[in-house]
C-alpha positions as CSV (number, residue, x, y, z in Angstrom):
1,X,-45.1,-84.0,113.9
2,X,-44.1,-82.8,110.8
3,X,-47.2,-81.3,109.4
4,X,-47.5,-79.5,112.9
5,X,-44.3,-78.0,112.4
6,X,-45.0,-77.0,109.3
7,X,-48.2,-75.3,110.4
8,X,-46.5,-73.4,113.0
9,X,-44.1,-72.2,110.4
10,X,-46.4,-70.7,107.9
11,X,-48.7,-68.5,111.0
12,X,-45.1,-67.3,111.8
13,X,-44.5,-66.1,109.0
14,X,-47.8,-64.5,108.4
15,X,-47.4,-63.1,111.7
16,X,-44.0,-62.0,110.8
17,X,-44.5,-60.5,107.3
18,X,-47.7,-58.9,109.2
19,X,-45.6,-56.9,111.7
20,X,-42.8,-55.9,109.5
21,X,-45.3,-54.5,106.1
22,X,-47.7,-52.6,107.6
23,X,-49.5,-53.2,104.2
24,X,-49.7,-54.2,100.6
25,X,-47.7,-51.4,99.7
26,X,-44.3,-52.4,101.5
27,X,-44.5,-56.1,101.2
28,X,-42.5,-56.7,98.2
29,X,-39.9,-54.9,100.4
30,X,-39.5,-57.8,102.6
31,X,-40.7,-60.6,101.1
32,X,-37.9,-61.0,98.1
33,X,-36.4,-64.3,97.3
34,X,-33.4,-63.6,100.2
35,X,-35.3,-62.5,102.7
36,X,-35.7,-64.9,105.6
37,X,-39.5,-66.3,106.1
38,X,-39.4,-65.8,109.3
39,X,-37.3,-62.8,110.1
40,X,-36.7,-62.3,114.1
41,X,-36.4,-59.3,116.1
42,X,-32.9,-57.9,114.9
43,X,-33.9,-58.6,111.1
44,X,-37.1,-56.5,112.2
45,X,-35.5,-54.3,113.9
46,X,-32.9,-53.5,110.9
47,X,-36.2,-53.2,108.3
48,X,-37.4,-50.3,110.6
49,X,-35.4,-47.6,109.2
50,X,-36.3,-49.0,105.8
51,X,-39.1,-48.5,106.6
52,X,-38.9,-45.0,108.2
53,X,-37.5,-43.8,105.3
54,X,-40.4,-45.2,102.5
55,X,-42.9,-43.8,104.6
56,X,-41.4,-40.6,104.7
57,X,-42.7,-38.3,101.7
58,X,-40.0,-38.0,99.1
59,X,-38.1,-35.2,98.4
60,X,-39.8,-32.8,95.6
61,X,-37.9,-32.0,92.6
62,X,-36.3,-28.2,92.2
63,X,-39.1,-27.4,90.2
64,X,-41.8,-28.2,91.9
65,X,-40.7,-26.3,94.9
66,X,-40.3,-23.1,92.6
67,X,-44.0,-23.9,92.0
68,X,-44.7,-23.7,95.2
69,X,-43.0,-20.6,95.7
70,X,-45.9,-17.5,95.6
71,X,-46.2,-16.4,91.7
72,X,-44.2,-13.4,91.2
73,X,-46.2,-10.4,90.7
74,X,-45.5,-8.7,87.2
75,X,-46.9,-5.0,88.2
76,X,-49.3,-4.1,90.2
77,X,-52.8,-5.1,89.2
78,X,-52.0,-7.7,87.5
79,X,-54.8,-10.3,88.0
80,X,-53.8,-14.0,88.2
81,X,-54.9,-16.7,86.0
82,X,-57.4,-19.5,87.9
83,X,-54.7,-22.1,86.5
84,X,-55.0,-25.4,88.7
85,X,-51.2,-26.1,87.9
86,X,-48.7,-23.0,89.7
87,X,-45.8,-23.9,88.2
88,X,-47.7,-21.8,85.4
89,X,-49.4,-18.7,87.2
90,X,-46.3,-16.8,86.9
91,X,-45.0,-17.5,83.1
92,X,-48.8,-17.2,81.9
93,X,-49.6,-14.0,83.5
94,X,-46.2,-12.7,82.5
95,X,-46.9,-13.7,78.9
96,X,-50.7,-12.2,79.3
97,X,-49.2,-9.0,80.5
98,X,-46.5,-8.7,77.7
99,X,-49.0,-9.6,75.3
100,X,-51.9,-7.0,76.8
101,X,-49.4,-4.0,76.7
102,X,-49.9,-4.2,73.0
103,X,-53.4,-3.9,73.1
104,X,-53.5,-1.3,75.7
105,X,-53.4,2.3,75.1
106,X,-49.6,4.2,75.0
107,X,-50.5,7.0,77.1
108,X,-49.0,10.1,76.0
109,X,-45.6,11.4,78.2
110,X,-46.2,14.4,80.0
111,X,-42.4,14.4,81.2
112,X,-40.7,17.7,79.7
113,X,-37.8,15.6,79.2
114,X,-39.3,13.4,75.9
115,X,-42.5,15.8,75.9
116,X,-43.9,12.9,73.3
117,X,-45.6,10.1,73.1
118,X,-43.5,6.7,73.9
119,X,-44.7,5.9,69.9
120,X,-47.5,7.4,68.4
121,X,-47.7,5.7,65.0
122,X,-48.8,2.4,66.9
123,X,-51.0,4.5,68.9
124,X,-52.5,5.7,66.3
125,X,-52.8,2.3,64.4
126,X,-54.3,0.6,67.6
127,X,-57.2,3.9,67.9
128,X,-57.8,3.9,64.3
129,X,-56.3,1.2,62.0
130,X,-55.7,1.8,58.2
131,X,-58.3,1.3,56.1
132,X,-57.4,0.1,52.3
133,X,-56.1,3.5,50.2
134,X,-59.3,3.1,47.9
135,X,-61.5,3.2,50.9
136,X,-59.7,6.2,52.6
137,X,-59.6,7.8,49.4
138,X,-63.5,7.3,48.9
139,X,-64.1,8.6,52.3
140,X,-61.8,12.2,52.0
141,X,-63.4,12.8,48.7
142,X,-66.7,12.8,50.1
143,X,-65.6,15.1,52.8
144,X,-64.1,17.8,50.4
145,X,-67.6,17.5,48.3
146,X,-70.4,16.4,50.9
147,X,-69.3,18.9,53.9
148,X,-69.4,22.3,51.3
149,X,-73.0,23.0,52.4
150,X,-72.3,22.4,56.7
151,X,-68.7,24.4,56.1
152,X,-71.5,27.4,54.2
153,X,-73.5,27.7,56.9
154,X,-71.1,27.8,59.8
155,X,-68.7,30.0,57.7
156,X,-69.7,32.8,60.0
157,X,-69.0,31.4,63.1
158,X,-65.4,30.4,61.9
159,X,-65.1,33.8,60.7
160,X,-65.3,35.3,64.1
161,X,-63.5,32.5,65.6
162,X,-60.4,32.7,63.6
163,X,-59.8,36.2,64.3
164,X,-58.7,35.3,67.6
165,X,-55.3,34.3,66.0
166,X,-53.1,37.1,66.4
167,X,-49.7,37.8,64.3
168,X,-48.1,36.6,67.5
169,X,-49.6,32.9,66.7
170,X,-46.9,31.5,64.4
171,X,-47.3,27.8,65.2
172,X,-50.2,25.9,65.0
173,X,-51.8,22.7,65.4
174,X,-55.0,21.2,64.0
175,X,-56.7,18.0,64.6
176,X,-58.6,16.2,62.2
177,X,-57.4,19.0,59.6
178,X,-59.2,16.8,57.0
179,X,-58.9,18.1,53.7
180,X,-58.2,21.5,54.9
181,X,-62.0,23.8,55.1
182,X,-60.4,26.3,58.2
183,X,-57.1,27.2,56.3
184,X,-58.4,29.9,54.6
185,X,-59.5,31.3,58.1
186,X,-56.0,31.5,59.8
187,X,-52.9,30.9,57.6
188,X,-53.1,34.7,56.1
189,X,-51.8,36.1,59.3
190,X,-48.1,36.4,59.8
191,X,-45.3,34.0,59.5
192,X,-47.2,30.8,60.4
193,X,-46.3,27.5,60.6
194,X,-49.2,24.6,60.3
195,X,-49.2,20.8,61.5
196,X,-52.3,19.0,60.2
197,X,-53.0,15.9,62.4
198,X,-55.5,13.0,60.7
199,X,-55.9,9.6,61.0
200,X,-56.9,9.3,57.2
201,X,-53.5,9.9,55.1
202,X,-55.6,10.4,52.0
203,X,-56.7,14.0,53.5
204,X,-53.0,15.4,52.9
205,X,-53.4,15.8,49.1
206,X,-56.3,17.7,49.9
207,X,-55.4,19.2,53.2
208,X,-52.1,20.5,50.9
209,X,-53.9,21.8,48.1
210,X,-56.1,23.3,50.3
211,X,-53.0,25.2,52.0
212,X,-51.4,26.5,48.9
213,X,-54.4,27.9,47.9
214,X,-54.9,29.9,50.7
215,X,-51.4,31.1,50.6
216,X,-49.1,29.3,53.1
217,X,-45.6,28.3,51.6
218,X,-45.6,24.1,51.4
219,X,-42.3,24.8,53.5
220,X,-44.8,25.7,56.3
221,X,-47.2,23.0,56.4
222,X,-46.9,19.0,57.5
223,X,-49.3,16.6,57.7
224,X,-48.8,14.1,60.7
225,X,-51.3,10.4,60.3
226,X,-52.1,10.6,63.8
227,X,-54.5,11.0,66.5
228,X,-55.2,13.3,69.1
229,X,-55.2,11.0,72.0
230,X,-51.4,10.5,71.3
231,X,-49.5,13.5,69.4
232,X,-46.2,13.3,67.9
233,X,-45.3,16.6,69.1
234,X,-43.6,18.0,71.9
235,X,-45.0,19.4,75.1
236,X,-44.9,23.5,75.3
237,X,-44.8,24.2,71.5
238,X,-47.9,25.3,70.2
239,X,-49.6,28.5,70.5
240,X,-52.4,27.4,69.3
241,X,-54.4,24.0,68.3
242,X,-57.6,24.1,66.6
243,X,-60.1,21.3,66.4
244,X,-63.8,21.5,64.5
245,X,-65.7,18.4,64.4
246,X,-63.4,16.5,65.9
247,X,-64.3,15.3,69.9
248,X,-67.4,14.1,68.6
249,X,-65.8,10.6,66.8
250,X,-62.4,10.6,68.6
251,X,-62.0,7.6,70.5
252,X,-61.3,9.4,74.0
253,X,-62.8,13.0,74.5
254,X,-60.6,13.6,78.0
255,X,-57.1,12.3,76.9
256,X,-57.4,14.4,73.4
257,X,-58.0,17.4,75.9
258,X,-55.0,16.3,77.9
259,X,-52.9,16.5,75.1
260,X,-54.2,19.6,73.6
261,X,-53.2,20.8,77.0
262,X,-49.6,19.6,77.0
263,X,-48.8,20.5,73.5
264,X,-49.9,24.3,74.2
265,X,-47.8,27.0,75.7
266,X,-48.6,28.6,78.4
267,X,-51.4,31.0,77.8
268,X,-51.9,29.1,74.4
269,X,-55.3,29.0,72.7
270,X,-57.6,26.1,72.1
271,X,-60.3,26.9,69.3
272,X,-63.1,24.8,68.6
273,X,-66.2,24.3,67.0
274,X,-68.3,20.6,67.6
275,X,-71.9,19.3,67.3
276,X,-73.4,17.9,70.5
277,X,-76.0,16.1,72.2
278,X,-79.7,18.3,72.3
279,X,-80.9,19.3,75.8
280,X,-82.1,16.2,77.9
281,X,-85.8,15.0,77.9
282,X,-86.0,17.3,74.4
283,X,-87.5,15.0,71.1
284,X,-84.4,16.1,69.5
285,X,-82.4,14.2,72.1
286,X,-84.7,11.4,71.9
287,X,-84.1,11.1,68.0
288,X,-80.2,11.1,69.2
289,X,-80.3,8.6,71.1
290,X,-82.3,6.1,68.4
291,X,-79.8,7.6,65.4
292,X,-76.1,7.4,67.5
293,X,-75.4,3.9,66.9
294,X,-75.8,3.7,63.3
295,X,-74.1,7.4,62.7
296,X,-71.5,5.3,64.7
297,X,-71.1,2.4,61.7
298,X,-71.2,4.9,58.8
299,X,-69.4,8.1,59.7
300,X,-66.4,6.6,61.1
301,X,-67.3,6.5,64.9
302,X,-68.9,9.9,64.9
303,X,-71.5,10.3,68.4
304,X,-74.5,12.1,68.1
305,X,-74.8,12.4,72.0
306,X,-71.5,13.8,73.8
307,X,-71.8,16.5,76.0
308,X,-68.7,18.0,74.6
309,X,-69.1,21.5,75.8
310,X,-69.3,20.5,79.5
311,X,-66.1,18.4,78.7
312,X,-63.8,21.1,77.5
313,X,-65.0,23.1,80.3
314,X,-63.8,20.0,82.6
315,X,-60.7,19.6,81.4
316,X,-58.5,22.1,83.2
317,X,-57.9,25.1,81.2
318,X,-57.3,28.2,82.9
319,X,-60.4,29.4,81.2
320,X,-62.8,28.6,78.7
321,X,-65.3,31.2,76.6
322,X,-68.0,28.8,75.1
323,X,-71.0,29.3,73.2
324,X,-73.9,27.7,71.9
325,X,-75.5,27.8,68.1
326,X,-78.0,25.8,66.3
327,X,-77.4,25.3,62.6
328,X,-81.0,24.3,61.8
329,X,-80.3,23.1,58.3
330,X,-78.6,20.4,59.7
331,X,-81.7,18.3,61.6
332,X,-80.4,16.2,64.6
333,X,-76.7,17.8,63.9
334,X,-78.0,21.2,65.0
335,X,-76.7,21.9,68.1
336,X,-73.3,23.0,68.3
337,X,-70.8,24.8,70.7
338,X,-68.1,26.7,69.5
339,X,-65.5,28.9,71.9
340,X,-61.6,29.4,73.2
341,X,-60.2,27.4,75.8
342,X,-56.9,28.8,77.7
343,X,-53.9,27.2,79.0
């Protein structure tokens, strides 16, 4: 009798312990030293919200339920990261964007309010980096003694270019002024007043010699390091801003025209002289194309192949006079246009 009773006990209690887990995972719930082997209907019954409440998913911490939450959008266009956590989409792609401003351009201000750009020295820096003072000095010198037979042969064209600047042109802006080849041209007339703009400030020993000696007070003459997609200088000021060789190795042909359009007056003149791609399909184009990349590496990010012409006549001016000119002592540099643009 006894081992029968016994044997009815322990299926109870398997029976019991069966009814009141539900699984493995519960058991130790129920099955502690105090708790009854064979628990009846109200000890069941009193397990059930127990129960209820383990099977219930637990409540998430605050800061999972911010990660939940949709990521906060920085600005629009901002991309987000394919990050498998979400607590992190937001702070990363906060940080990537914070970070990316730095490398992306400063765009100029056209507001008439600042009229500058929001900081063209680290514009400037970004577009064209210092290079060591030996190297920059290396590389002006050769300008002031390798360009002497180009700045011979298009002396003539300046020459009728230049005497488009009128006594009533008293302040004037020049990008890439180098070391200073059109002074001669324009500074005789008038009370004029020059900024030379260059991303090279070993050219302003030379650009400034190169002033004196063609007879502007040093009173009347700065030299801004700086670049023309991003000019320290105000909008509306200028009535005129010259650029030769310049748009062919600047790193953006269309924002360097938008400021040479906001710095202007109204009814201010643009002069310029550039070399530019041959006509299409032409063997001189051809020989461009297979030279462009290397005149790239060596004469700091000059282009053989813009279409700079059409480009200044794209860019808004009121009106454009351009002109074309082959200088055929200078092989695949030859073609040139040369003309005054009107704001």
């Amino acid at each position: 009798v006894s081992s029968t009773l016994s044997s009815q006990r322990e299926r109870e209690r398997e029976r019991g312990m069966g009814t009141v887990s539900g699984g493995h995972v519960f058991s130790g719930l129920v099955a502690g030293p105090t708790q009854s082997p064979t628990p009846n209907a109200a000890q069941r019954r009193s397990l059930l919200p127990r129960l209820g409440r383990h099977a219930a998913p637990a409540p998430r911490p605050a800061w999972r339920a911010i990660s939940r939450a949709p990521p906060v959008t920085p600005s629009a266009g901002a991309e987000a990261l394919p990050c498998p956590c979400r607590l992190c989409v937001g702070k990363r792609r906060l940080l990537l964007l914070g970070a990316s401003t730095a490398l992306l351009p400063v765009l100029p201000s056209t507001s008439l309010a600042s009229g500058v750009s929001s900081d063209p020295a680290a514009t400037a820096e970004r577009i064209h980096p210092q290079r060591p003072d030996w190297y920059e000095d290396i590389y002006a010198q050769a300008m002031e003694k390798g360009m002497r037979s180009y700045e011979a042969e298009v002396a003539a064209y300046k020459e009728k270019l230049f005497t488009q600047l009128t006594e009533n042109v008293e302040k004037v802006l020049e990008l890439g002024i180098g070391t200073g080849p059109n002074l001669k041209y324009y500074v005789g007339a008038g009370d004029r007043y020059v900024i030379g703009v260059d991303p090279n400030k070993q050219m302003e020993k030379y650009a400034r010699a190169s002033a004196v000696a063609a007879g502007l007070q040093s009173t009347n003459f700065s030299f801004i390091r700086g670049v023309g997609e991003a000019l320290d200088v105000r909008d509306n000021t200028m009535d005129a801003v010259i650029g030769t060789l310049v748009l062919c190795s600047v790193s953006d042909v269309a924002e360097t025209l938008r400021e040479v359009r906001r710095v202007l007056k109204p009814g201010g003149l643009y002069l310029f002289i550039e070399h530019v791609a041959a006509q299409d399909g032409s063997l001189l184009r051809f020989m461009q194309g297979l030279v462009d990349p290397l005149q790239q590496f060596v004469a700091d990010g000059c282009h053989l192949t813009r279409e700079t012409g059409k480009q200044i006549s794209e860019a808004g001016f009121s009106r454009v006079n351009l002109q074309a000119a082959f200088l055929s002592s200078l092989s695949i540099f030859g073609p040139h246009v040369y003309g005054i643009a009107y704001k």
